[in-house]
C-alpha positions in Angstrom: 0.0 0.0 0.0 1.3 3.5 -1.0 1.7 6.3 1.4 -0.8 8.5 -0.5 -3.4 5.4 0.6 -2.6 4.9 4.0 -2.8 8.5 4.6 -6.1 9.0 2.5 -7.5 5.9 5.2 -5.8 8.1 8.4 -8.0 10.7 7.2 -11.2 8.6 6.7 -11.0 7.0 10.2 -11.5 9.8 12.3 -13.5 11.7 9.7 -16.2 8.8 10.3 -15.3 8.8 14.0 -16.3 12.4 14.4 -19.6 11.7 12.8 -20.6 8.4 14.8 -19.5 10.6 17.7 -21.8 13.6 16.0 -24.7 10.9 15.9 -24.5 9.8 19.7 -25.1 13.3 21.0 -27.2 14.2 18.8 -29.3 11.1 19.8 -32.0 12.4 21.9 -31.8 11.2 25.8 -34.7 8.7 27.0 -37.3 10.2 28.4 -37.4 10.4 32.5 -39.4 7.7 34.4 -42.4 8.9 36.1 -43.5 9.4 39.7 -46.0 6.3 39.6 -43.3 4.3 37.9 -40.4 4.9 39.8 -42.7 4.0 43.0 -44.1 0.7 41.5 -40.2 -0.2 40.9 -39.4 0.6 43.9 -42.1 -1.4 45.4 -41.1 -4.6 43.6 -37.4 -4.5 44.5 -38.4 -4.3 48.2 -40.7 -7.6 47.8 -38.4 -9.0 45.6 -35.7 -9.0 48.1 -38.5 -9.6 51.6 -37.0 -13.2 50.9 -33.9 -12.3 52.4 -35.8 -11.0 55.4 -36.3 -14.7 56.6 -34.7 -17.5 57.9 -32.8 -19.1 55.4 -34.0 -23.1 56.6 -37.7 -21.5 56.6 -37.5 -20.4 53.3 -36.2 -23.5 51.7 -39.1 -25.5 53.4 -41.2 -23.2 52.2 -40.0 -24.0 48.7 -39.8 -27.3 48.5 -42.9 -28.6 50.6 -45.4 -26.7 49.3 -46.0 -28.4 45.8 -45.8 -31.4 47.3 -48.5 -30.6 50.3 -50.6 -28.2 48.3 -50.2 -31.1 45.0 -49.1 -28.2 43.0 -52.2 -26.0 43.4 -55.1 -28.3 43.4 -55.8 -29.6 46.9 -58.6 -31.3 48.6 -60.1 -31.2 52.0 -56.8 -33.5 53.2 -54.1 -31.7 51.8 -55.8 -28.4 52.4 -55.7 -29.0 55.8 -52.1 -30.5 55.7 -51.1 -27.2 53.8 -52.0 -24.4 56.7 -50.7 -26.9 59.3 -47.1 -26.6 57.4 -48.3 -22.7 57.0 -48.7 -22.2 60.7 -45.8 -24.3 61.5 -43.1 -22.3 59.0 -44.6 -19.1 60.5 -43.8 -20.2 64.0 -40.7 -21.0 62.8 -40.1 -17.3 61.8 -41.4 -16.0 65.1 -39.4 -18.4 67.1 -36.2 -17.6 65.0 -36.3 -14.2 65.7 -35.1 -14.9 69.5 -32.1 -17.4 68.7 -28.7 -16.1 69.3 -25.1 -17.0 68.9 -21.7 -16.1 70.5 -18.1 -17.1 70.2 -16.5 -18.3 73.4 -13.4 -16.7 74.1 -11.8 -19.2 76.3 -12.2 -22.0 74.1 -13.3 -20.7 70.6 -16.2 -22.2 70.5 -19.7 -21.2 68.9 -22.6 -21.4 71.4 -26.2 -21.0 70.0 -29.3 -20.8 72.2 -32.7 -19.1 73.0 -33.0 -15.7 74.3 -35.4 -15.4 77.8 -35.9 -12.8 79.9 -33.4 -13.4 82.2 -30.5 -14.2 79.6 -30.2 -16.9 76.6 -30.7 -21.0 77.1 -27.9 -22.1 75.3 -28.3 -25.0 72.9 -25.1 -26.8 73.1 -23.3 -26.5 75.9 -23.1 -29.2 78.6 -23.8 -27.2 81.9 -23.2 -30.1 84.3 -19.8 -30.9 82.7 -18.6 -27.1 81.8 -18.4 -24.8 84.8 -20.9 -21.8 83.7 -17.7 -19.6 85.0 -16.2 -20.1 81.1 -18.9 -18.4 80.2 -19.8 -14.5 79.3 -22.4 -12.6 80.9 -25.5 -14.0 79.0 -27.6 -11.1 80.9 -27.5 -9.3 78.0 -28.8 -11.2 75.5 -32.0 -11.2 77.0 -35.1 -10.7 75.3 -36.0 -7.6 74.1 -38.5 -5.1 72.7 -37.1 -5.3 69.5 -37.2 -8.6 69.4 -40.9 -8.7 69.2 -41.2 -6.3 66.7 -39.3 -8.8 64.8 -40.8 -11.4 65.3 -44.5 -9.5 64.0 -42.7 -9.0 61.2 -40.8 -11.9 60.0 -44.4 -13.6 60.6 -46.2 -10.8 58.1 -43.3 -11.3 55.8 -43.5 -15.0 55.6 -47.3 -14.1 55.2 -46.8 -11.9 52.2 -44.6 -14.5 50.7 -46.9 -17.7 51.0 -49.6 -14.9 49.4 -47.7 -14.4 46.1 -47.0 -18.5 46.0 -49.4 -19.6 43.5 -49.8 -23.1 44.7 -50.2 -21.9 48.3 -53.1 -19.3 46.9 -54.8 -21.6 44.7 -55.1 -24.3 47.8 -56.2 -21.8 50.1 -58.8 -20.0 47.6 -59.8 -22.3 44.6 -62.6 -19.6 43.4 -61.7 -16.7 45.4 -64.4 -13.3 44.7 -63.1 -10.4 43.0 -62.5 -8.5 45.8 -60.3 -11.5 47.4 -58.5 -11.1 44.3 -57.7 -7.7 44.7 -57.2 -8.0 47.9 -54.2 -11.0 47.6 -52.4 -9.2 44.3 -52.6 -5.6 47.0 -52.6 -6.6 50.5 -49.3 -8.9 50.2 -47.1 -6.3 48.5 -48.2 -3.5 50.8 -47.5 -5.5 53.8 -43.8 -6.9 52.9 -43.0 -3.2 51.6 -43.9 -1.5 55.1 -42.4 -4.4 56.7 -39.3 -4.2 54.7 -39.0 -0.3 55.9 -39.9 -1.5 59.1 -37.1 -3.3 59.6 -34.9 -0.6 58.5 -36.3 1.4 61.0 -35.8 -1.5 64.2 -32.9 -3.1 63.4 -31.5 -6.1 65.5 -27.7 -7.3 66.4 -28.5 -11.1 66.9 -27.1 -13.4 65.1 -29.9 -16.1 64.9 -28.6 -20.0 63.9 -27.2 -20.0 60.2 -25.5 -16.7 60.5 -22.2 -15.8 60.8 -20.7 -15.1 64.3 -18.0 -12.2 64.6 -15.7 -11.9 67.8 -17.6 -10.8 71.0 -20.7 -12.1 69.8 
């Protein structure tokens, strides 16, 4: 190639650079979202993420036992009944969750779960007869507390909202639901996990429940 050509291209490059550059500003910018919009996105992020808001061994349960129990949607007076028991069951799991603690020993390492009371926690795994209690920290204060209730409320409402937008758990519950039940389960769900969701913004906790990770002096 001669030099006359190679400089003819040099030219040509940014010549067409400049105008796909030209083009890209001249593009006009997409139009803003609106209010309404930017609230209903909102809105579904928060439910989207209330998931994380539970226990972990709750949610999987959830998950996995409900098509079998509700026979994926189409239940009878049996398995109807079998469904709310596992309902009520996973939302006392929720409520109970919300007073389970953990700590990390720091005489021998270890990592101690138990139950928070009123007086202090019931730990789990630790042998009191063989252990002298004296190894142990001041479990005083990880009694139960206000906040612990509030959590609790709302980890049940959560799990609530959840089962609501399962549509096996729905169609169990309400074969031929009306058209203001209707209304009511596509509404009252994702208004409930949203205020919960700011709710627990708003009252947050420092337990570690069972499944989540200890740091030191916990």
């Amino acid at each position: 190639m001669s030099l006359r050509a190679k400089s003819k291209k040099s030219r040509e490059q940014p010549a067409e650079s400049k105008a796909a550059r030209h083009e890209e500003e001249a593009a006009p910018p997409p139009p803003p979202a609106s209010s309404s919009q930017q609230a209903i996105s909102q809105a579904l992020a928060s439910t989207a993420h209330l998931a994380n808001l539970l226990p972990t061994g709750t949610l999987l349960a959830f998950q996995l036992l409900t098509p079998v129990f509700t026979n994926n949607g189409s239940c009878d007076t049996a398995t109807r009944l079998m469904t709310q028991a596992l309902l009520l069951l996973l939302a006392a799991s929720c409520f109970l969750a919300c007073f389970t603690d953990s700590f990390r020993s720091a005489s021998d390492g270890r990592v101690y779960y138990g139950l928070a009371t009123r007086r202090g926690m019931w730990l789990f795994n630790y042998d009191y007869v063989a252990s002298p209690s004296a190894a142990l920290p001041d479990l005083s204060r990880y009694r139960v507390r206000a906040v612990d209730w509030v959590h609790a409320v709302l980890s049940v409402l959560v799990f609530a909202s959840v089962a609501l937008r399962d549509r096996n758990a729905v169609s169990c519950l309400y074969p031929r639901p009306s058209r203001e039940t209707e209304e009511a389960l596509s509404v009252l769900p994702l208004g409930v996990g949203v205020i919960c969701s700011l709710l627990f913004v708003v009252f947050p906790t420092r337990r570690h429940g069972i499944g989540y990770p200890v740091t030191d002096g916990r």
